[in-house]
MARDRENSE-549860 format. One record per residue: residue in one letter; y, x, z of N, C-alpha, C, CB in turn. Coordinates in steps of 0.02 Angstrom, whole numbers, plus 50000, padded with zeros to 5 digits. Glycine has a CB too. Example, Ala and Ser with C-alpha at 12.3 -4.5 7.8 and 13.67 -1.06 7.14 Angstrom:
2
A497165066050390497755061550390498355066050390497765056550452 S498885064250354499475068450357500025064550394499705070450286 
This chain:
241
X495014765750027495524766850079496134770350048495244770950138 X496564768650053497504771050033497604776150087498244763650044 X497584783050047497824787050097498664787950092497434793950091 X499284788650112499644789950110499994797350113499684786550132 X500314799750045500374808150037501104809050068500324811549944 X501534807250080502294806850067502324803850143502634801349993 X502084804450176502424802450255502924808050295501734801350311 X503234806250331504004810150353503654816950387504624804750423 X503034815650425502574821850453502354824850397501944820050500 X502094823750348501734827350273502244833250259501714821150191 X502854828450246503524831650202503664837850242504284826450198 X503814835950309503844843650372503454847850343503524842950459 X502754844950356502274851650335502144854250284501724851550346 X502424849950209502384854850142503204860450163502484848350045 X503704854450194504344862550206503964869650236505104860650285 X503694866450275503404872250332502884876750262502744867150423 X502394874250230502124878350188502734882650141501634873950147 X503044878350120503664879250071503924888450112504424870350085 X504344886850159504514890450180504034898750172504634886950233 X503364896750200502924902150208502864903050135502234900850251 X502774902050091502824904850006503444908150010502874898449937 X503884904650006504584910050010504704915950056505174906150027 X504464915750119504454922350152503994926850125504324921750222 X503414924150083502984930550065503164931649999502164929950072 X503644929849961503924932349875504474935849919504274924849798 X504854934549974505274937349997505054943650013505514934250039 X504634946650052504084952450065503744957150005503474948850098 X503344950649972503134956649934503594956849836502074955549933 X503764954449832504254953349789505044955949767504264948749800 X505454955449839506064956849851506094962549908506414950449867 X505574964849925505534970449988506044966750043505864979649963 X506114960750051506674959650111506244956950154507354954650100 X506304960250216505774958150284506184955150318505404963850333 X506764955450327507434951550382507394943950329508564957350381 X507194941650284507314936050231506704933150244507444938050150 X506274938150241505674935350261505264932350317505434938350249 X505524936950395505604933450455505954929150464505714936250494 X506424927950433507114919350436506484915450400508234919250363 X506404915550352505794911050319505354906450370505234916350283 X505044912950392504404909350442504714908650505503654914150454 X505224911550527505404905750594505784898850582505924909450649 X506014899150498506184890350485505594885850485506554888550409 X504884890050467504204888050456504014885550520503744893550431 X504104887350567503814886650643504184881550666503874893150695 X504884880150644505294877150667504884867250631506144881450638 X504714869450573504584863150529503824861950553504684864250438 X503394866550592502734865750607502864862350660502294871450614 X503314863450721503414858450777503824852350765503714861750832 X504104852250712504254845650714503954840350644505054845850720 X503254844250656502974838450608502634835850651502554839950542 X502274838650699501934837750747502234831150794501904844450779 X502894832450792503464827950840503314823650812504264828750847 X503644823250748503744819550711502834812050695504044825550650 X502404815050695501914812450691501744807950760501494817350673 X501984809450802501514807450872502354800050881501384817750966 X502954801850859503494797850885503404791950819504344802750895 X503004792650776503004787250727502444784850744503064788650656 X502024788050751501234785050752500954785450681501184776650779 X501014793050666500874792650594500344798050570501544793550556 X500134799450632499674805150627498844801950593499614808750715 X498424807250547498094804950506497674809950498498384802550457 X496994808950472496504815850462496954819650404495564813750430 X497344817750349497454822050315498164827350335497434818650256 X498424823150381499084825550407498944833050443499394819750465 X498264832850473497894836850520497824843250481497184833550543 X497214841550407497044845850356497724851250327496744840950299 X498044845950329498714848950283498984854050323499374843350265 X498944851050376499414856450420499054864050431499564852950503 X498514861950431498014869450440498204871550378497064869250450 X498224869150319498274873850242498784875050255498204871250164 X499494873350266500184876250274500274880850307500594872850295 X499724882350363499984885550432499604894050406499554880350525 X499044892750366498704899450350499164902950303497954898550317 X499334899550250500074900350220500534904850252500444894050221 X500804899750285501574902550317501314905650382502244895550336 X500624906650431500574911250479499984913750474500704909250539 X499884916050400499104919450394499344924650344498364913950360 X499694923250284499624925850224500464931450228499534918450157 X501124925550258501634926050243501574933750299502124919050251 X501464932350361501534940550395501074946650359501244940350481 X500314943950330500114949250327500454954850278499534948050318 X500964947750219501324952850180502034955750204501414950050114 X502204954650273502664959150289502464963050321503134957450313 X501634965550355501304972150363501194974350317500794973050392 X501164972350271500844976050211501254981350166500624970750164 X502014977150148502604980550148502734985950192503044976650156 X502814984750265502944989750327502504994950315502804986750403 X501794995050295501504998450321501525004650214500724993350371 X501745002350181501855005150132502765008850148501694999250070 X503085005750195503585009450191503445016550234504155005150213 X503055014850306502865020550319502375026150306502845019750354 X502265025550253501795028150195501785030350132501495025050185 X502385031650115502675033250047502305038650011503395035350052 X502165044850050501735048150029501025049450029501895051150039 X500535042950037499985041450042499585041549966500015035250078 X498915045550001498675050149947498065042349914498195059949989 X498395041449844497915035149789497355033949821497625037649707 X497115038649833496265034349861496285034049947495345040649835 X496795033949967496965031050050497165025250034497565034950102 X497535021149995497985015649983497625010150011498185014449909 X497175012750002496575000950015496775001850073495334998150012 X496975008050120496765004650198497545001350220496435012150269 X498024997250160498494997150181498234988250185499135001050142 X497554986250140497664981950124497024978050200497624981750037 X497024982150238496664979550297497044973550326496564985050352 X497674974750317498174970350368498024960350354499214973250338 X497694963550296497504954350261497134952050272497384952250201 X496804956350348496164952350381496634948650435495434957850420 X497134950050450497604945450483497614937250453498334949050475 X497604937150404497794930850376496954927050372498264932150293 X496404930850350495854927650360495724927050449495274931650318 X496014929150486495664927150547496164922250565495494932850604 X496574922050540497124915450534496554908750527497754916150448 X496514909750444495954904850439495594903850485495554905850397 X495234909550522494534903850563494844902950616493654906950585 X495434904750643495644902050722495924894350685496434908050776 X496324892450621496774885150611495914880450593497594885450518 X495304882650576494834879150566494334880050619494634880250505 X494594882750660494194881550734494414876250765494254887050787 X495254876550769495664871350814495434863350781496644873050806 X495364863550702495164858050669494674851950722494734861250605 X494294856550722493544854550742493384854850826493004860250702 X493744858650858493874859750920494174853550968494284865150917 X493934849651005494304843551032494454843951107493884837151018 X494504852651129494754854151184495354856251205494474857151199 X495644857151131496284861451108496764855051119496264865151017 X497024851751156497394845951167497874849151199497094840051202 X497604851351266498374853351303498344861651311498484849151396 X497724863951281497774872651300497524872651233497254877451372 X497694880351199497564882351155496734888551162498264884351137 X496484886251102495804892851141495884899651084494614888851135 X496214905251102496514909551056497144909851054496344908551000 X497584915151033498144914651036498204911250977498484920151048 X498854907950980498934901550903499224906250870499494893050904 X499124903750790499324907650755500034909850728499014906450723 X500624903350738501524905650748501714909750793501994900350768 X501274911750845501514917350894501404920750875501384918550949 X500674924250855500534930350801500864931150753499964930550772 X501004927450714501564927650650501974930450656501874922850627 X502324927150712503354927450732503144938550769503804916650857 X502654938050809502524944950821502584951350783502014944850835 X502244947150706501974949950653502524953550620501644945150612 X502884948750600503414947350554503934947450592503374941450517 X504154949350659504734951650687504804959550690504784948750753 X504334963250667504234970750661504544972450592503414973050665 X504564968150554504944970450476505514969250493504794966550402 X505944965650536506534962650532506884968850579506554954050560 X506234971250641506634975850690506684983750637506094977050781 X506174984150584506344989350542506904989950517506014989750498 X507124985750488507784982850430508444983250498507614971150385 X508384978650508508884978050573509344984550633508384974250619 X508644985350663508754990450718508274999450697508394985750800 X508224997450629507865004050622507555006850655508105007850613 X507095003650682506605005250722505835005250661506634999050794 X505605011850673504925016250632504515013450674504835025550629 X503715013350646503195011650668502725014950630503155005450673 X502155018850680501805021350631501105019550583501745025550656 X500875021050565500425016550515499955014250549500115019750455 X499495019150610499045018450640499215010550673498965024750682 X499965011350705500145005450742500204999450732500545005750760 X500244996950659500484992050609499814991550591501074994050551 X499214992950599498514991850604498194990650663498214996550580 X498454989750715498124990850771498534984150799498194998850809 X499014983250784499384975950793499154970950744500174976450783 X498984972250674498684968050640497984963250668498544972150588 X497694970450675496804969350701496824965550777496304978850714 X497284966750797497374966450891497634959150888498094973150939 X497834956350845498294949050843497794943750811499084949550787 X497244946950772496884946150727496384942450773496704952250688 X495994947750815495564945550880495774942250924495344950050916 X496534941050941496684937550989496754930850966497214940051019 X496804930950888496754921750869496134918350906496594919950773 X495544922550862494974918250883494594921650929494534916050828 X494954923451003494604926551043494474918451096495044934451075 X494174920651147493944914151191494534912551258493064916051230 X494814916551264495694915851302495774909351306496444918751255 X495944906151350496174899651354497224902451359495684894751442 X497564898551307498104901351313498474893551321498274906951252 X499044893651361499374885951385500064884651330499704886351486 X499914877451340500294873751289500914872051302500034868351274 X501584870951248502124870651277501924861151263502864875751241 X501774859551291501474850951301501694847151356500674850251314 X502384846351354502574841851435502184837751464503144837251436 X501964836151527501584829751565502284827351584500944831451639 X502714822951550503324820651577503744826251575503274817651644 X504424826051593504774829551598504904832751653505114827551579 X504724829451730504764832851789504434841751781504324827751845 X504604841351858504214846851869503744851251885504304847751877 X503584845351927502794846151938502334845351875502544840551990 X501894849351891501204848651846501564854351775500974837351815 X502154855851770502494857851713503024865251756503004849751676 X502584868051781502984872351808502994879651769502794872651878 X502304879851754502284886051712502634884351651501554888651697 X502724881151603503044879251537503724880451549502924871551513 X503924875651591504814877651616505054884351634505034874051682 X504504888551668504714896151678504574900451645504564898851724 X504094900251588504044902651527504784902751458503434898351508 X504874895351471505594893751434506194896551465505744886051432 X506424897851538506844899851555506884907951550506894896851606 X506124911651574506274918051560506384920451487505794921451587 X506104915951435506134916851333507024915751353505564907251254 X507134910651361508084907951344508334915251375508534898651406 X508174916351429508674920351442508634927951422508754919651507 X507944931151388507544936951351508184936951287506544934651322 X507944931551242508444928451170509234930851191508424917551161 X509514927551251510334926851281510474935751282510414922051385 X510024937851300510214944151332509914949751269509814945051418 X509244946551229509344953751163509164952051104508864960851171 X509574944251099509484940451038508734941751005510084942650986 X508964942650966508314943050912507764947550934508534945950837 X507844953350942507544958050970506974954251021508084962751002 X507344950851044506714947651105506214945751078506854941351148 X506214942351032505634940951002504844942751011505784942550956 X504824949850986504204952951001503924952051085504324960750982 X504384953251138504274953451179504224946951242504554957551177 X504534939851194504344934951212503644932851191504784931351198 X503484933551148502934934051113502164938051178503244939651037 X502444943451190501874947851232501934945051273501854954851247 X502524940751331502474939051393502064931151374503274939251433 X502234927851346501574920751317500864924951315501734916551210 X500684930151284499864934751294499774936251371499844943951248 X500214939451397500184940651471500304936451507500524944751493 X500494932551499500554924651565499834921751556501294916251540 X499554921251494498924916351482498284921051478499004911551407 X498534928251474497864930551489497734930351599497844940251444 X498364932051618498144931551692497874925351719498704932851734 X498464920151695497984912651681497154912051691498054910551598 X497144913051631496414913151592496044918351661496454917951489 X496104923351679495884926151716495754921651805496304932051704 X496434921851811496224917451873495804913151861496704913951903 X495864907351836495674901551825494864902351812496104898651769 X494664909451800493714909951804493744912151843493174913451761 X494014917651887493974917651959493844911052003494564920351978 X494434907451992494284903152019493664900152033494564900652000 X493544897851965492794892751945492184895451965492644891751863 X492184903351969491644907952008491454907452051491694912752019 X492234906752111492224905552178491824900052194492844904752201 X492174894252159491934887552176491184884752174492274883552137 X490764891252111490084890152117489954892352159489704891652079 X489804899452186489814901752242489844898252307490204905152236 X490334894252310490454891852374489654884252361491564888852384 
């Protein structure tokens, strides 16, 4: 069988890896976290439109699938954990030699990366909901904390930059059912939550640019954990009844 390496979806997803290498030489290499968050949101940008790109050609393929999980641990496993890793050495300058390993906890971020992008692999429920938070939201979360350092000089303390690591970490491969930006058509029905998710992000972005970020980020955790909550309520009821 002729597999084909070089298809227009492939090429997206080696940029999208591409990118995530360069945000983490950018991080741990060049100490630039604002270089390094531009990185991985061009990364996210090339992860959705390989995806596009695959389904509008009809070009989607088991290896197209594979690839994309190796790119994605890359650019939303490896590339943030090294802009905690940086952060959490800047707020730490005077950290005593035999404390140092616990800077290197933050790189369980990127292995739980791994088992949430090789859960979804194998997972054939993950179509229109995600089970875990996906891993470009954790990333962009991740890696928007170096940029708000650099940027808006905003400190974080070490404890915290561990507790967001570990906390983003569990929420990959936690059992959360979290909802997809996946149109059923363009109307509005059936697509109501997606459209009001997008309008309150556009207008978060309009009103504190970049900054929003983090906090578009927490309102996608908090919309899909209440979600997720109702929605077993629900199913409770209905045995019950």
């Amino acid at each position: 069988m002729k597999i084909k390496l070089f298809t227009i979806p492939n090429l997206l997803t080696l940029s999208n890896l591409l990118c995530g290498s360069f945000a983490t030489v950018a991080a741990l290499i060049y100490d630039n976290l604002t270089l390094a968050f531009g990185w991985i949101v061009a990364a996210a940008v090339f992860d959705f439109l390989d995806g596009f790109a695959a389904r509008l050609l009809h070009q989607s393929s088991p290896i197209g699938l594979q690839l994309d999980s190796l790119a994605d641990d890359i650019t939303f496993g490896l590339a943030p954990s090294a802009v905690l890793f940086v952060l959490y050495g800047r707020m730490a300058p005077q950290l005593l030699p035999e404390a140092e390993w616990i800077a290197f906890i933050v790189f369980l971020f990127a292995a739980f990366a791994a088992l949430r992008l090789a859960r979804f692999n194998i997972d054939d429920t993950q179509r229109d909901e995600f089970l875990g938070l996906p891993s470009p939201a954790a990333a962009l979360f991740c890696a928007s904390l170096g940029w708000l350092n650099e940027s808006c000089e905003i400190v974080f303390s070490r404890e915290t930059l561990l507790i967001v690591a570990l906390g983003m970490a569990v929420l990959m491969i936690s059992s959360v059912r979290m909802f997809a930006l996946k149109f059923h058509g363009f109307g509005w029905r059936g697509n109501e939550l997606r459209y009001g998710f997008i309008l309150v992000s556009a207008a978060l972005l309009l009103w504190l640019g970049g900054l929003a970020v983090p906090f578009v980020i927490l309102l996608y955790i908090a919309i899909s954990l209440v979600r997720s909550a109702v929605c077993r309520s629900g199913n409770g009821a209905s045995l019950q009844n």
